[in-house]
Each structure stands twice: as structure tokens, then as C-alpha cells.
C-alpha positions as CSV (number, residue, x, y, z in Angstrom):
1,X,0.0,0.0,0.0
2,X,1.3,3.3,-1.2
3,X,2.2,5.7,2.0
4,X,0.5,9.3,2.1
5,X,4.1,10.6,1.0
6,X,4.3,8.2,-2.2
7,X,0.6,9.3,-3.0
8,X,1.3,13.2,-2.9
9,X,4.7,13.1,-4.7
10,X,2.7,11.0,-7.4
11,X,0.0,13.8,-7.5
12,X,2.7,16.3,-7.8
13,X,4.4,14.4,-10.8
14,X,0.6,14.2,-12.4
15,X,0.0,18.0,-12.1
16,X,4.1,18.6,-13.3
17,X,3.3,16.6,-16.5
18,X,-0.3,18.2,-17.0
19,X,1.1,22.0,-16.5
20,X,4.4,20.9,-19.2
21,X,1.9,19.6,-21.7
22,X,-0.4,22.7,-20.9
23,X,2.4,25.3,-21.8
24,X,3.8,23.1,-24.9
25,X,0.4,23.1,-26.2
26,X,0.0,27.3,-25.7
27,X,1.0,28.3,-29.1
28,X,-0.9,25.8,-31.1
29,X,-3.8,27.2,-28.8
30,X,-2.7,30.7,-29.7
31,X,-2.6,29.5,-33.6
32,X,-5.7,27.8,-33.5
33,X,-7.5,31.5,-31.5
34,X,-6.0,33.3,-34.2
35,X,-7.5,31.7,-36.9
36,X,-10.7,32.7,-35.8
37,X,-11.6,29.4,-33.3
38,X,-12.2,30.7,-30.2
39,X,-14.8,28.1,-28.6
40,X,-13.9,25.2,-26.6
41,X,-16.2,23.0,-28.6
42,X,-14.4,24.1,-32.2
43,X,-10.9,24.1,-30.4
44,X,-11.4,20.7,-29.4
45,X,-12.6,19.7,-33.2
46,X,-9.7,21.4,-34.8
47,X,-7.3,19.6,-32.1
48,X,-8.4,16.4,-32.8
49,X,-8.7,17.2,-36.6
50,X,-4.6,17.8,-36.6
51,X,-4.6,14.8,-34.6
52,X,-3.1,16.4,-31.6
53,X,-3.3,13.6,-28.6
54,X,-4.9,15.0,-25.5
55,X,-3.0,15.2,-22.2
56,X,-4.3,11.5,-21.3
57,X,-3.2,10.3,-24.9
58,X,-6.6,10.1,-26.4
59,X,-7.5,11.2,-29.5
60,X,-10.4,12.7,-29.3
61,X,-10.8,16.4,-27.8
62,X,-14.0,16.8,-25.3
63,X,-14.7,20.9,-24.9
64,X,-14.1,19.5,-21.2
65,X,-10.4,18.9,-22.5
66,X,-10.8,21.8,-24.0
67,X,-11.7,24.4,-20.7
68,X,-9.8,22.5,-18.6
69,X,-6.5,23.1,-20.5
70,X,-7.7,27.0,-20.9
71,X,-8.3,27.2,-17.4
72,X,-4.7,25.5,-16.3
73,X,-2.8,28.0,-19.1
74,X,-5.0,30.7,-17.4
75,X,-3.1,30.0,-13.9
76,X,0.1,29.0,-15.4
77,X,0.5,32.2,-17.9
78,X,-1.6,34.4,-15.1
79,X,-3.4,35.7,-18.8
80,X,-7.1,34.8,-19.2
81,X,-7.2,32.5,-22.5
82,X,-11.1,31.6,-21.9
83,X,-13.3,32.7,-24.7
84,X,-13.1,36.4,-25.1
């Protein structure tokens, strides 16, 4: 059984890879905004359409992917990147 030290430096390796993949995937996001996508929904489509895996390796973007990667750039970049 895993000790309550193994299970939080385990979290904290989860939320280290989460937050790299977050800020590798920034400028694609950026591209994508500029193009004129701004919605999660259609953000999520043109992710999957380039057939960019999501942080769990699936290939298939949800708009939940979607808002939960904006939101984690949000607090990693400190710049709002929800819909504006």
C-alpha cells in the first residue's frame, strides 16, 4: 500500500506533467484563436482534426479537454485564455 508521502509526490508528478503539456500546447492554442476558433467546442474539433493527442493520450478532444487546459494556461501564464 502506497504511504501518504508516495501518493502526494505522485499527485505532484501528475499536475508537473499536466502543466508541461499545458504550456507546450500554448502556441498551437494561440494559432488555433487566431485563426478565428475561439470556442472550446471548435478548439477541441480542430485539435483532434490535426490529430493532436490530448493530455491522457486520447485522441479525441471533449470541450471539457478543451476548458480544462484553458483554465490550467489561465493560472500558469496568469493571462485569461477563456473565450473572449
Amino acid at each position: 500500500m502506497a504511504t501518504s508521502e508516495a501518493r502526494a509526490a505522485g499527485r505532484k508528478a501528475g499536475i508537473e506533467r499536466a502543466d508541461a503539456r499545458a504550456l507546450a500546447l500554448a502556441p498551437v492554442i494561440a494559432e488555433i484563436r487566431a485563426s478565428g476558433i475561439t470556442g472550446p467546442p471548435a478548439i477541441g474539433r480542430e485539435l483532434t482534426r490535426r490529430g493532436i493527442p490530448t493530455v491522457r493520450g486520447h485522441k479525441v478532444w471533449l470541450s471539457s479537454n478543451v476548458v480544462a487546459l484553458l483554465k490550467r494556461l489561465d493560472r500558469l501564464t496568469g493571462q485569461s485564455l477563456q473565450e473572449r
